[in-house]
C-alpha positions as CSV (number, residue, x, y, z in Angstrom):
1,X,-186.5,28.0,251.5
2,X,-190.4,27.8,251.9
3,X,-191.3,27.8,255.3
4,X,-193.4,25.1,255.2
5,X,-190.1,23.0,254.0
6,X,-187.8,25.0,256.0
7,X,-188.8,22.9,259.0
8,X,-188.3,19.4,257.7
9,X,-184.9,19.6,257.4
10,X,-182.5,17.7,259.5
11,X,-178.4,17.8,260.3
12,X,-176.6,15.8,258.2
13,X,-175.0,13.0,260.4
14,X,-171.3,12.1,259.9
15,X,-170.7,10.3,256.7
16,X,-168.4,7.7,258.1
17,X,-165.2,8.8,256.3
18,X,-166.8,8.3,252.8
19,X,-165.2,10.6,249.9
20,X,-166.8,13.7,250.5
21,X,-166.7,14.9,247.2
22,X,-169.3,13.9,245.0
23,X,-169.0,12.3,241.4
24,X,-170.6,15.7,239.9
25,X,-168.1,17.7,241.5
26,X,-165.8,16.8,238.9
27,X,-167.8,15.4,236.0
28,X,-170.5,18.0,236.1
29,X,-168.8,21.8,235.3
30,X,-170.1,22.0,232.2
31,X,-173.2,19.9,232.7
32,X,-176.0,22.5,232.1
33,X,-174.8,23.1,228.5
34,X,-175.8,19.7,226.8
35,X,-178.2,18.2,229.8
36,X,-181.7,20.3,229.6
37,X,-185.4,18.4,230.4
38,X,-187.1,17.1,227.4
39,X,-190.8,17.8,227.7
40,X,-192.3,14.3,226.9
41,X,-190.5,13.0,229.7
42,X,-191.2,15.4,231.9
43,X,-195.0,15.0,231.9
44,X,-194.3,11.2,232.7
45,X,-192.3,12.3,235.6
46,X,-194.9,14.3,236.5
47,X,-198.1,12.4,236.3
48,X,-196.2,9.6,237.9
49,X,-195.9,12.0,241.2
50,X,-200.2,12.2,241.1
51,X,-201.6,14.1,244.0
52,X,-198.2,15.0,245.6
53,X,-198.2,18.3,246.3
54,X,-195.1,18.5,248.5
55,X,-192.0,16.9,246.5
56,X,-188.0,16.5,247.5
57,X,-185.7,15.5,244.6
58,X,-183.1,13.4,245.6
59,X,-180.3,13.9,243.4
60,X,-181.6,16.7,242.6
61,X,-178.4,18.7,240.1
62,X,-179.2,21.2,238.4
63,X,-183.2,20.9,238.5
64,X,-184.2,19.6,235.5
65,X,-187.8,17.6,235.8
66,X,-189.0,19.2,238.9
67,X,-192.7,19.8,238.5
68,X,-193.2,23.7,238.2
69,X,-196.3,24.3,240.1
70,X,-195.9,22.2,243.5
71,X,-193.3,22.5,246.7
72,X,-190.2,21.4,245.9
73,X,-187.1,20.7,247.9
74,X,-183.9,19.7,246.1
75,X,-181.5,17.6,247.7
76,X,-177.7,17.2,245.9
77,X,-174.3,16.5,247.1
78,X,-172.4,18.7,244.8
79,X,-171.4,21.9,244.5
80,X,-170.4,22.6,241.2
81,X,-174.7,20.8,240.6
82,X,-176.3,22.8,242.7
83,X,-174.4,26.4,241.9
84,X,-176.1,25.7,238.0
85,X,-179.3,25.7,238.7
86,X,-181.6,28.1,237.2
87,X,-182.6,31.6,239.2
88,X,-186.2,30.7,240.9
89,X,-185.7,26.8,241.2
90,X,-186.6,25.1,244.1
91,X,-184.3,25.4,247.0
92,X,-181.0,23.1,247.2
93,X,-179.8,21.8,250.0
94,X,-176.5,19.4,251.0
95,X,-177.6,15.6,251.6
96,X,-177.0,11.9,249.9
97,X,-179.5,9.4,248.8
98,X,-178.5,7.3,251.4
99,X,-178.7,10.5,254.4
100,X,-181.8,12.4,253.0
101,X,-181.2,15.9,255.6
102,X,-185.4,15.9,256.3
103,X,-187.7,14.3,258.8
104,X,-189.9,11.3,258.4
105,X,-193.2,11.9,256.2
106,X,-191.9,15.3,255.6
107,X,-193.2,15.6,251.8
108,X,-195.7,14.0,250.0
109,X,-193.3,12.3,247.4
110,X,-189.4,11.5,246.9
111,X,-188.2,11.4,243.3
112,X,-185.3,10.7,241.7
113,X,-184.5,11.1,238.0
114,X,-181.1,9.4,236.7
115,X,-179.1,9.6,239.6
116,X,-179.3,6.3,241.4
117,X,-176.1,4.9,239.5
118,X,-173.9,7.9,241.2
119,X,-175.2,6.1,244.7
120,X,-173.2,4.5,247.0
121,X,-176.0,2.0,248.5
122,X,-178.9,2.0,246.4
123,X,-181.2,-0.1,248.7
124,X,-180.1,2.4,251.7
125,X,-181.4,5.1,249.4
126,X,-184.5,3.8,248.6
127,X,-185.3,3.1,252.1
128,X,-184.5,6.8,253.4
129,X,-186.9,7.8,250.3
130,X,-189.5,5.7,251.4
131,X,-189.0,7.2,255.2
132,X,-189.0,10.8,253.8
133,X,-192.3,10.3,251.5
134,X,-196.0,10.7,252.6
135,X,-197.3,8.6,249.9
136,X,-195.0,7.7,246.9
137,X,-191.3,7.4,246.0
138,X,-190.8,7.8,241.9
139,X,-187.5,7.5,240.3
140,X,-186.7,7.5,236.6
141,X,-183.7,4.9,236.0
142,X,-182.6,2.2,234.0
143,X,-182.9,-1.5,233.0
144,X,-179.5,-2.4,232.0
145,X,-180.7,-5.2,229.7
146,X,-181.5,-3.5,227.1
147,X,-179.4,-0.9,227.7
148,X,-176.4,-3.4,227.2
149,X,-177.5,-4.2,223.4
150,X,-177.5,-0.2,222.5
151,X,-174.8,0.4,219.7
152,X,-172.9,3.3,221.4
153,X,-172.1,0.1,224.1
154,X,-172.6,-3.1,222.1
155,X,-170.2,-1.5,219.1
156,X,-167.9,1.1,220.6
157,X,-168.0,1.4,224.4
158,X,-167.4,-2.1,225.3
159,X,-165.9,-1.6,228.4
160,X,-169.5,-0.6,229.5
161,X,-170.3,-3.9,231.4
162,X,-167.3,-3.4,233.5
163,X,-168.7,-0.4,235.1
164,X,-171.4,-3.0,236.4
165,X,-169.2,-5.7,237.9
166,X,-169.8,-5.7,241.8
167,X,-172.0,-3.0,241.8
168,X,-175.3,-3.0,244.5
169,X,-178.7,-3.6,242.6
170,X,-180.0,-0.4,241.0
171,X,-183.7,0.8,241.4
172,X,-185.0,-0.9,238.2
173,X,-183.8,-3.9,239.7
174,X,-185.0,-3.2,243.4
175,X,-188.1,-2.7,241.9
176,X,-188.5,-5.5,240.3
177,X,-188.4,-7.7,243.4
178,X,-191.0,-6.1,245.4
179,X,-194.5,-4.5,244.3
180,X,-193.3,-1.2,242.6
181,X,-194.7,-0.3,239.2
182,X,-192.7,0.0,236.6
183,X,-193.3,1.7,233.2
184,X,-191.2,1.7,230.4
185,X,-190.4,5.4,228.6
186,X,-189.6,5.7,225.0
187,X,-186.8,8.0,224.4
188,X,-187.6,10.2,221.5
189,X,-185.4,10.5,218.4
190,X,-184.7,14.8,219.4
191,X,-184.4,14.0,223.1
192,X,-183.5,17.4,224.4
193,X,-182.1,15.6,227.2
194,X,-178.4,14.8,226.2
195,X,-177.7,11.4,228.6
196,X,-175.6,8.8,227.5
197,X,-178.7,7.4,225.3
198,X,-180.1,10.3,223.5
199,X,-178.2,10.6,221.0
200,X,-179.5,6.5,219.3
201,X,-180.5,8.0,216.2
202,X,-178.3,11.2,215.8
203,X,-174.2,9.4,216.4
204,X,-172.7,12.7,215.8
205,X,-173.1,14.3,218.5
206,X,-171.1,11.7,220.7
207,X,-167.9,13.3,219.0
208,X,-168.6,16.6,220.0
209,X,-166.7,16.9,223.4
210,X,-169.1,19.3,224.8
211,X,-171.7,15.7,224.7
212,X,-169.4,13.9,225.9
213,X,-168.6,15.8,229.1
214,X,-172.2,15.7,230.0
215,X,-172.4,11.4,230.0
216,X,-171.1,10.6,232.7
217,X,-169.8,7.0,231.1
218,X,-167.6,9.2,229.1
219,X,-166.0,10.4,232.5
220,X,-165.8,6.8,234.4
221,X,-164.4,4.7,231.4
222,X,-160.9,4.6,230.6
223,X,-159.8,7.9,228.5
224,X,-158.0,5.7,225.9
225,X,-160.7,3.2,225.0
226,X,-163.0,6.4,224.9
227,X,-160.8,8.0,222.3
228,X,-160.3,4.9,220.1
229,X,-163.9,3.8,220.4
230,X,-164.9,8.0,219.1
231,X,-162.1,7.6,216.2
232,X,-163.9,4.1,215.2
233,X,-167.6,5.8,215.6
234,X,-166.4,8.9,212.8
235,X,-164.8,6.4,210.8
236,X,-168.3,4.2,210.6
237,X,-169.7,7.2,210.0
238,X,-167.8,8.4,207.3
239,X,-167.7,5.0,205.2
240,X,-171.3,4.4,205.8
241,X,-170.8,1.4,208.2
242,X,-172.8,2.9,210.9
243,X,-176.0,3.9,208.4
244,X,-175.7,0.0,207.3
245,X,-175.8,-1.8,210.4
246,X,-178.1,0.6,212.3
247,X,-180.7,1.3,209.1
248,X,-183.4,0.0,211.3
249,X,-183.3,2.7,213.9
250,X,-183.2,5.5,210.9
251,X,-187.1,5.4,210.6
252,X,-188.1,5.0,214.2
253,X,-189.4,8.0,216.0
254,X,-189.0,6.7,219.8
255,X,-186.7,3.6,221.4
256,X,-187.1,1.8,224.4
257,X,-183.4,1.4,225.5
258,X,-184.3,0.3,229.1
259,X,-185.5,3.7,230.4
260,X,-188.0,2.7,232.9
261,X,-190.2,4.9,235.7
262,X,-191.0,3.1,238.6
263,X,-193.3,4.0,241.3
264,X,-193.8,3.0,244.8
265,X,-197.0,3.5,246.3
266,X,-196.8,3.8,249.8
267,X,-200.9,3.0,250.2
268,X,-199.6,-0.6,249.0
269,X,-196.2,-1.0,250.1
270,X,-196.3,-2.3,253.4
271,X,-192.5,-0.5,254.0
């Protein structure tokens, strides 16, 4: 670890008897094989972070979209996350969102990319990013909204919405209550990024088990309305039902499906 990191970091407290295994630990083995950073999202990561020279990724897995050429300090949970990332990437360390193991004001910027929804208290680890961050907290995450209306969950996965029942308010909608930014991003039709939504225009690839063991909706719904809702996609598919009710995707290059990137600026937050 970089010296000039080395020193922020902090003993983990207790966690209070919470499940010490993380959610990766068992959905993530084969993660690295479908999950890789697409490039166009990658600069808006990036240029969202501005000046920040000094960044910890919260969440961090296996290090996808952590910016090349500034300080970096990974933080994940798991394991099995941490023991696939690439020789070279930024150090890893043990911590949660909601018990970030560094000091306050310890790094220029906190980011987070996709993770949030694996959280156990969303708002708790928001606040410890905005204690850890200099100047901005930027996480990439979703509005569910539109997310809702996407035909892998509108058409096949309906048991989708139960996932959300009783759950804390995600970052999208954290942001939208206070004075955070928010910028929708496209997803491109060859995302190189295989999350549950990259896939819109190319349905195939949700049969291909190797896909689905990288979604982590795959791993949290129940494994028989998974396999019924897959033996309904190929059999759209084959007949041409899929093609028909979808034609109006066919032509598009990019889809917003509720990805959003939202930035707090800490020179206008008064948090």
């Amino acid at each position: 670890m970089p010296g000039s990191l080395r020193n922020r970091v902090r003993a983990l407290p207790d966690n209070g008897g919470m499940d010490p295994r993380p959610a990766y630990d068992v959905m993530g083995v084969r993660y690295s094989t479908t999950r890789h950073e697409d490039p166009r999202i990658a600069r808006a990561i990036w240029d969202a972070l501005g000046d920040a020279m000094s960044v910890a990724n919260i969440g961090a897995g296996t290090g996808n979209y952590e910016p090349r050429e500034r300080k970096v300090i990974a933080i994940e949970p798991s394991d099995v996350m941490r023991a696939q990332r690439r020789p070279g990437s930024a150090p890893a360390i043990e911590g949660t969102a909601e018990q970030i193991p560094l000091e306050v004001a310890s790094v220029d910027a906190a980011m987070a990319v996709l993770s949030d929804q694996h959280w156990h208290d969303r708002a708790a680890g928001l606040t410890e990013m905005l204690r850890i961050a200099r100047r901005r907290v930027v996480a990439l995450t979703f509005d569910e909204r539109p997310r809702e209306q996407f035909w892998l969950t509108r058409d096949y996965l309906t048991e989708y919405a139960s996932l959300r029942r009783g759950r804390d308010p995600s970052l999208y909608e954290l942001a939208v209550r206070g004075t955070a930014v928010i910028r929708p991003v496209p997803v491109p039709h060859d995302c190189a990024d295989g999350f549950a939504l990259a896939f819109w225009r190319r349905p195939a690839a949700y049969l291909d088990p190797a896909v689905r063991a990288g979604i982590s909706i795959f791993h949290l719904l129940d494994p028989t309305h998974v396999q019924n809702a897959m033996d309904r996609l190929a059999d759209d598919l084959a007949s041409g039902a899929w093609a028909a009710r979808n034609r109006d995707l066919l032509e598009l290059d990019e889809l917003d499906l509720g990805l959003r990137l939202v930035v707090w600026d800490k020179d206008h937050d008064p948090r």
